[in-house]
C-alpha positions as CSV (number, residue, x, y, z in Angstrom):
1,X,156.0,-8.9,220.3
2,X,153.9,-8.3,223.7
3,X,155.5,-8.0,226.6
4,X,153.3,-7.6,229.9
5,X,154.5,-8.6,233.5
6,X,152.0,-9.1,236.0
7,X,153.1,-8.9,239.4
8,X,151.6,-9.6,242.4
9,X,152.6,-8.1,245.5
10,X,152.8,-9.7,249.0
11,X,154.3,-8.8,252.4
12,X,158.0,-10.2,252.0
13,X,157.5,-12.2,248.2
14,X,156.1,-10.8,245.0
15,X,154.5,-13.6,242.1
16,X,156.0,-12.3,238.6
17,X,153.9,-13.4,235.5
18,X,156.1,-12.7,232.3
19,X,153.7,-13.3,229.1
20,X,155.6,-13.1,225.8
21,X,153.7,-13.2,223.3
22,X,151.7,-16.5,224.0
23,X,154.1,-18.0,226.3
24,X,154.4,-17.1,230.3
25,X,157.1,-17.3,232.6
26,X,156.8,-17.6,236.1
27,X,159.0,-16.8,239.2
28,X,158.8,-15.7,242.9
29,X,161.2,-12.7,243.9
30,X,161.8,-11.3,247.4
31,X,161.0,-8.0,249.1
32,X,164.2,-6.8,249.0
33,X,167.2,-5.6,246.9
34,X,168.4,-8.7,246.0
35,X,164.8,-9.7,244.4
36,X,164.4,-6.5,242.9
37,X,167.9,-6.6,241.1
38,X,166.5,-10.3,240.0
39,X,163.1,-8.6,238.6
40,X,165.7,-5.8,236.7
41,X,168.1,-8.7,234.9
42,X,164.3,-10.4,233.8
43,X,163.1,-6.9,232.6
44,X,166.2,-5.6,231.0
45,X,166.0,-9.1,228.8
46,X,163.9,-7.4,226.6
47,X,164.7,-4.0,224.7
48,X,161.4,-2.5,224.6
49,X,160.3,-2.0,227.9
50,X,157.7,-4.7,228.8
51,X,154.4,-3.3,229.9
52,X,154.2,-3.7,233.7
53,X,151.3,-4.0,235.6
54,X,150.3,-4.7,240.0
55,X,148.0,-3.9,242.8
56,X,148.0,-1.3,244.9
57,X,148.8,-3.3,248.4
58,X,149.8,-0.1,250.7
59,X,152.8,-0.4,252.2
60,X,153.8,-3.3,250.3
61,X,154.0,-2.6,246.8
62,X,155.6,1.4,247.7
63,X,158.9,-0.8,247.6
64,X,158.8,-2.0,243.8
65,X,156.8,1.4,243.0
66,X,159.9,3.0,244.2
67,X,162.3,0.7,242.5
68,X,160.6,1.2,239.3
69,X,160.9,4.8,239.3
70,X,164.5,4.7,240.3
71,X,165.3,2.4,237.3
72,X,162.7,4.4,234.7
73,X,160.2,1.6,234.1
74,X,156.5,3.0,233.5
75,X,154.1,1.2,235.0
76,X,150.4,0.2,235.9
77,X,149.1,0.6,239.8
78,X,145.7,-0.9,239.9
79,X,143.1,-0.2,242.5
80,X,142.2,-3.9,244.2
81,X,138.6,-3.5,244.4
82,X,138.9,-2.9,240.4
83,X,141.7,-5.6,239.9
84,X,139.3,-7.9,241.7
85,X,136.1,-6.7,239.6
86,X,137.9,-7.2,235.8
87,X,139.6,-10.5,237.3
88,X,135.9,-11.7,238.4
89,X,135.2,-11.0,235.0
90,X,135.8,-14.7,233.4
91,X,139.2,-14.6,234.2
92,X,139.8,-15.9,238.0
93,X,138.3,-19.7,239.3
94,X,140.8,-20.3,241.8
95,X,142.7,-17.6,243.9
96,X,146.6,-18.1,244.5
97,X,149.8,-15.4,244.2
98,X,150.6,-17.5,240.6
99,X,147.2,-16.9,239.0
100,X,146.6,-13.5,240.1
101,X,150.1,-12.6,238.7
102,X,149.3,-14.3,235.1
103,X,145.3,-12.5,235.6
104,X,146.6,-8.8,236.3
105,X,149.3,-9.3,233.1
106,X,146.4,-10.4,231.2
107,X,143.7,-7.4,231.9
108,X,146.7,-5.1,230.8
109,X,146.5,-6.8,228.1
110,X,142.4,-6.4,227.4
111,X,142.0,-3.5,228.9
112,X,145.2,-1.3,227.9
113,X,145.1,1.0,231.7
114,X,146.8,3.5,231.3
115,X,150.1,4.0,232.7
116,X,150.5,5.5,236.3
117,X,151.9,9.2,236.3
118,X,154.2,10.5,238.7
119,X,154.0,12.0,242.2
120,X,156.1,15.3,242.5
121,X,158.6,14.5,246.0
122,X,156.5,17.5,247.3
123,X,153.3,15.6,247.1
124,X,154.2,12.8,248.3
125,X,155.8,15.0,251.3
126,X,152.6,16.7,251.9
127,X,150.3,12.9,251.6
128,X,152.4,11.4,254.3
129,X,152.6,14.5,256.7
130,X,148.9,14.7,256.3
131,X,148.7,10.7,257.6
132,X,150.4,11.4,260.5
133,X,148.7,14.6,261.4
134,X,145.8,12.4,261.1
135,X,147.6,9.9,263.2
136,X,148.4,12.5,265.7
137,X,144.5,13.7,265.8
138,X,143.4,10.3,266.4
139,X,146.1,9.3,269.1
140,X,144.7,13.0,271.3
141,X,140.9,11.7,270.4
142,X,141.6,8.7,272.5
């Protein structure tokens, strides 16, 4: 059986569409640790690890792409302009956190993304010293 969660990311909440099989599950998590231990007791449910799935929302979703990591779970970062484009595709009528959730788990499902490889620590060092150097350039522009 199928297991995708769909997640979409806000500033403080996240919307989490479980779809099993045919059936979804819906719930609202916070932010924090205490919502993302609630997310791990929902994925560790299952013994195959579900297929996981959200947009990139900057600062936002770094939190759960962090916990992920930290816990082992693969999973699917989308770019929003394409998120938006394959849910424009037939799938979304009416915007909310719910059906964007239940819309990403579903273009997992049609279009299998692949899964999101990992950022060496070193990377990731250099792509935030080079956002503040650019930070710093624009601060002396001014």
């Amino acid at each position: 059986m199928q297991v995708t969660f769909g997640i979409d990311v806000s500033k403080s909440t996240s919307t989490v569409c479980e779809l099993i099989g045919e059936s979804k599950n819906e719930l609202t998590i916070t932010n924090n640790r205490p919502g993302f231990i609630q997310l791990l007791h929902e994925l560790t449910a299952f013994s195959k690890h579900p297929q996981i799935i959200f947009e990139a929302t900057g600062v936002y979703s770094r939190t759960l792409q962090s916990f992920l990591e930290d816990y082992g779970y693969d999973y699917v970062i989308l770019n929003p302009l394409k998120a938006k484009k394959e849910m424009d595709m037939g799938l979304r009528h009416n915007k909310t956190d719910k059906t964007d959730a239940y819309h990403l788990a579903l273009i997992q499902r049609l279009y299998h993304h692949p899964i999101n490889q990992l950022q060496s620590q070193t990377y990731k060092q250099l792509n935030a010293l080079s956002r503040f150097y650019d930070q710093l350039t624009t601060d002396l522009v001014m």
